[in-house]
C-alpha positions in Angstrom: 0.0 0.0 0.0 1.1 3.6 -0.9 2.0 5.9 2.0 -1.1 8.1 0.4 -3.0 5.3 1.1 -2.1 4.5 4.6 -2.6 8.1 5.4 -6.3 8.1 4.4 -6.3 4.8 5.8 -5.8 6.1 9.1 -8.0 9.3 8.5 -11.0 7.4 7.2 -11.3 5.9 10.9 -10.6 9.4 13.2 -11.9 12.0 15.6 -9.9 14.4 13.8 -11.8 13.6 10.9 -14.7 14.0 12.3 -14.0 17.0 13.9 -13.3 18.5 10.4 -16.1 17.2 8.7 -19.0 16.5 10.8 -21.1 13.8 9.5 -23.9 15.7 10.9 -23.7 18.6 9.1 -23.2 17.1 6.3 -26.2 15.0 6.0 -28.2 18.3 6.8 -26.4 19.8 3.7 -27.9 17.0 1.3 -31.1 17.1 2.8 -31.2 13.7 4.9 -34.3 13.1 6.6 -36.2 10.5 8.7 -37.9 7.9 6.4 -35.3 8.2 3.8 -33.2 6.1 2.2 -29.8 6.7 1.7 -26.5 5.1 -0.1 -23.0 5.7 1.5 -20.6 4.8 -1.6 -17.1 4.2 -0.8 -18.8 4.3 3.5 -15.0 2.6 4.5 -15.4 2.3 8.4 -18.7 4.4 8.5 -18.1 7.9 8.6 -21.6 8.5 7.2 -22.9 5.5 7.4 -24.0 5.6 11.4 -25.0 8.8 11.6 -27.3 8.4 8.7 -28.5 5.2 9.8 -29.6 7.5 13.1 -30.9 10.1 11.0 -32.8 8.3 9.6 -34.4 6.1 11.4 -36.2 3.1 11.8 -38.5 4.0 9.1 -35.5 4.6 6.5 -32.8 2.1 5.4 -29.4 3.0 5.0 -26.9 1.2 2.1 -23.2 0.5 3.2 -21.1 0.2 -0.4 -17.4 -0.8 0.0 -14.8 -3.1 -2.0 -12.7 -3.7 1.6 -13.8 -6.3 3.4 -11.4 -5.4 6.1 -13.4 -1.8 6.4 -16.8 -3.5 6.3 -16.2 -6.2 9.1 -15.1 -3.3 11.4 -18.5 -1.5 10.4 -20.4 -4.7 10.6 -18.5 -4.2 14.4 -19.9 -0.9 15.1 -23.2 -1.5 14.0 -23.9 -4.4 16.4 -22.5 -2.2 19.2 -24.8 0.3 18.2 -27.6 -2.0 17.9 -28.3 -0.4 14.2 -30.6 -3.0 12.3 -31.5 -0.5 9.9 -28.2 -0.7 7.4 -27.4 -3.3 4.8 -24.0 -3.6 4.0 -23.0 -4.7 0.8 -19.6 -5.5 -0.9 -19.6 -4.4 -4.2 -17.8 -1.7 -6.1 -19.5 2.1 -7.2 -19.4 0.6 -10.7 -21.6 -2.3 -10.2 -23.6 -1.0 -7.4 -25.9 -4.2 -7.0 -28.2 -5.1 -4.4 -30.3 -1.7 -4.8 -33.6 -1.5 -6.5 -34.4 0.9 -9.1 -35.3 4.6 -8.1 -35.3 3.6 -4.6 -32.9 5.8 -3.2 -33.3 9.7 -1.6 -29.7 10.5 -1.4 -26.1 9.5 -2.0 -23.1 10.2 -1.5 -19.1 9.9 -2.5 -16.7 11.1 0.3 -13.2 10.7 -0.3 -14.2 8.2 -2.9 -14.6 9.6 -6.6 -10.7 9.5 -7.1 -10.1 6.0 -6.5 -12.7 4.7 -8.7 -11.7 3.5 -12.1 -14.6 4.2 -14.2 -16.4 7.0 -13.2 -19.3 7.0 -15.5 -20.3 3.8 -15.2 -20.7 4.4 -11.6 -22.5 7.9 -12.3 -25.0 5.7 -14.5 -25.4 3.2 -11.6 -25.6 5.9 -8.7 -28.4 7.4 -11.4 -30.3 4.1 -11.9 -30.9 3.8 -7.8 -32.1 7.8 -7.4 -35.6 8.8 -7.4 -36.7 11.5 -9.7 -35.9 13.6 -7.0 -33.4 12.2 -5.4 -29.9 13.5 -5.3 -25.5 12.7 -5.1 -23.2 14.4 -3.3 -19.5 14.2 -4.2 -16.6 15.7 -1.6 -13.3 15.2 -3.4 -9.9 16.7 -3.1 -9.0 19.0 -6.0 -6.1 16.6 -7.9 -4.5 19.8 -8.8 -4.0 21.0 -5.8 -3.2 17.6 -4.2 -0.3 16.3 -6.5 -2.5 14.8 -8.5 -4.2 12.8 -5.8 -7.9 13.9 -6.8 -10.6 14.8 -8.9 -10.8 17.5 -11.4 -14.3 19.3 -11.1 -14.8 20.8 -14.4 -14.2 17.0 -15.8 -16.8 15.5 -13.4 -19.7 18.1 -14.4 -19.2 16.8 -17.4 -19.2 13.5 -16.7 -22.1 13.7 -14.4 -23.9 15.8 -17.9 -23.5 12.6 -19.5 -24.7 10.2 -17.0 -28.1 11.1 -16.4 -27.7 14.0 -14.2 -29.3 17.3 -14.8 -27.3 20.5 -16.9 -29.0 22.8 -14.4 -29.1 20.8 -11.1 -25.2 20.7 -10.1 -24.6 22.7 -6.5 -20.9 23.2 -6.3 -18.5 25.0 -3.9 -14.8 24.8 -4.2 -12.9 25.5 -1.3 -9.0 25.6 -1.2 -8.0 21.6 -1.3 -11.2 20.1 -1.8 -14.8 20.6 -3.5 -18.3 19.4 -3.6 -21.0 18.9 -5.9 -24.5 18.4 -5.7 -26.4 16.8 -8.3 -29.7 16.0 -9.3 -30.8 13.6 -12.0 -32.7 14.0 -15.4 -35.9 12.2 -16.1 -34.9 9.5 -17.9 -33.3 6.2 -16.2 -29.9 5.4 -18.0 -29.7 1.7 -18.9 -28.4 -0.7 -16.0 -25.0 -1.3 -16.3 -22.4 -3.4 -14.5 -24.5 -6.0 -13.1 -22.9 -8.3 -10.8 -23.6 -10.7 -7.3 -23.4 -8.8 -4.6 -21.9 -10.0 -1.3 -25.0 -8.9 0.6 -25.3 -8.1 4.6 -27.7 -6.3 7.1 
């Protein structure tokens, strides 16, 4: 593993993390409500994924996506400790994003995730497939240019997300110093299903 990698490694799972970027708030940016259902893609050790399983409460679901099985057994961990039954965590990569029916999702999100995935579209399409009409994603990325490389470019991803189902009009973005957000909403029309795969499925 890189020593980029052990770095996030280690700041995936902190206080200081959390004292940077409160899950809390966050959530309340995107709209995350009780009843709602909600996707954490790339949710690593749960950042999101606990506090929006309490957000949204027993009569919402919360969907835990992660390729690291060594992440999701430590959030499998945590959820039994916090006696969370309302989160299904599922092994599978943004790309395929199986196990989630069609326009069944409120909100979703990418934190820390959009760099390391390897084909973004595809897992635009996907995120697109699971939204409701009026559902929406919400990407926090570092800027690469401002990171050695080590990020996203936004004006790329706009035009990405253009092309992937999401709406000209609907993108929300701020760009701060080393990092950005965007929050987009999708177009009418569902994009075809792509990527399909077997899940590794648990809740």
């Amino acid at each position: 593993m890189s020593i980029e990698g052990i770095i996030e490694g280690v700041f995936i799972g902190s206080r200081l993390r959390c004292w940077l970027q409160n899950p809390y708030r966050v959530l309340s940016t995107i709209g995350l409500a009780r009843g709602h259902v909600f996707v954490d893609i790339g949710c690593g050790k749960g950042f999101l994924t606990i506090s929006a399983a309490k957000v949204v409460g027993l009569e919402g679901l919360v969907y835990a996506i992660d390729t690291s099985r060594e992440y999701l057994k430590e959030l499998r961990g945590c959820l039994q400790k916090s006696n969370l039954d309302n989160v299904v965590v599922v092994e599978t990569a943004a790309e395929r994003l199986e196990g989630i029916p069609q326009s069944s999702v409120d909100r979703a999100a990418m934190i820390l995730t959009l760099h390391h995935l390897e084909d973004r579209i595809r897992a635009f399409k996907n995120v697109r497939r699971v939204l409701k009409p009026d559902g929406a994603l919400y990407i926090f990325d570092p800027i690469a240019s401002r990171m050695l490389g080590r990020g996203t470019n936004p004006e790329k991803i706009i035009k990405e997300l253009a092309v992937s189902g999401f709406r000209h009009d609907g993108f929300s973005i701020s760009k701060g110093f080393l990092f950005w957000t965007v929050t987009a909403r999708p177009k009418t029309e569902v994009p075809e299903v792509v990527g399909r795969e077997t899940p590794i499925v648990s809740g």
